[in-house]
C-alpha positions in Angstrom: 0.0 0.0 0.0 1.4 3.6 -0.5 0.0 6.6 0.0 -0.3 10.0 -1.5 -1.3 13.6 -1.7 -3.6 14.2 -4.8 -6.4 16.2 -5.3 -9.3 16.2 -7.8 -10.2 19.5 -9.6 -13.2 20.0 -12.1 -12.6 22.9 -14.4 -14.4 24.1 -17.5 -15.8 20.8 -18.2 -12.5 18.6 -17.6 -12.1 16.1 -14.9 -8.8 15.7 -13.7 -6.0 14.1 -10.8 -3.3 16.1 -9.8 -0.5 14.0 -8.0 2.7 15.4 -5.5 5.8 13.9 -6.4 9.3 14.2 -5.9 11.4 17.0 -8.1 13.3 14.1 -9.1 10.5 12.2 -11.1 10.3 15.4 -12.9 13.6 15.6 -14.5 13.3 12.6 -16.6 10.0 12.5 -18.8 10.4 8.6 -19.1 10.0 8.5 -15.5 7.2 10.8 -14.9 5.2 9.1 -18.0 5.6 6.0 -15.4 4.5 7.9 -12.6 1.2 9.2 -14.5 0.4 5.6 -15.2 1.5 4.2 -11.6 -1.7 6.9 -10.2 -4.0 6.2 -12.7 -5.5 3.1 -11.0 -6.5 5.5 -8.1 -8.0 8.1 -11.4 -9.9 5.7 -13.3 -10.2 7.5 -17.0 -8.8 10.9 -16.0 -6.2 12.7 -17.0 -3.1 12.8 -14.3 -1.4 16.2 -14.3 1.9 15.8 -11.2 3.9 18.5 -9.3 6.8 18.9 -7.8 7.7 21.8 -5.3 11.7 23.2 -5.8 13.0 24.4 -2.4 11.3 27.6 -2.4 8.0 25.7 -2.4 7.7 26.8 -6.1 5.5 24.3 -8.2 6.3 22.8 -11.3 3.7 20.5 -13.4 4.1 18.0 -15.9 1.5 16.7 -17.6 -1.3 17.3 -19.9 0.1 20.5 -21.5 -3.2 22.7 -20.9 -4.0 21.6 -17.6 -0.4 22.0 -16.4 -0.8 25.5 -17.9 -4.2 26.0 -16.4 -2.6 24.6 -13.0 0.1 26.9 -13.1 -2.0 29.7 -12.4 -3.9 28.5 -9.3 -2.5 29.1 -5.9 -2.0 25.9 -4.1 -3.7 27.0 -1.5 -7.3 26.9 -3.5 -6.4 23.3 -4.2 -8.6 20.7 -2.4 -5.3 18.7 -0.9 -6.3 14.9 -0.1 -4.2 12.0 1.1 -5.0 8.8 -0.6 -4.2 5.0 -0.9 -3.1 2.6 -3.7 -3.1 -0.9 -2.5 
């Protein structure tokens, strides 16, 4: 079992996960293509948009390229944070 913060956010007609990961998983696209499909069991048929903080606690998104660019202008604050399990 592992567990994750994730959140769920409905937007102009799209459905869609966003995931917290490491900076790390970011930095190689092969590996963050893996990570998108390691979270999808928790997303069943939605798109899976992840971010990574650097150490200033700025985010960075990879992902469907609008919603990472529709992401990148919400404050993280506004974003309904959730921990959740994949078994």
């Amino acid at each position: 079992m592992s567990q994750f913060e994730g959140a769920v956010i409905r937007e102009q007609g799209v459905t869609f996960a966003i995931v917290v990961v490491r900076q790390s998983v970011l930095q190689s696209t092969t590996e963050a293509n893996r990570a998108i499909q390691s979270f999808q069991p928790a997303f069943p048929g939605m798109p899976v948009v992840l971010m990574a903080q650097d150490g200033r606690g700025r985010p960075t998104y990879f992902g469907r390229r609008d919603l990472s660019q529709f992401m990148a202008n919400v404050p993280l604050r506004a974003v309904p944070w959730k921990r959740y399990t994949i078994d």
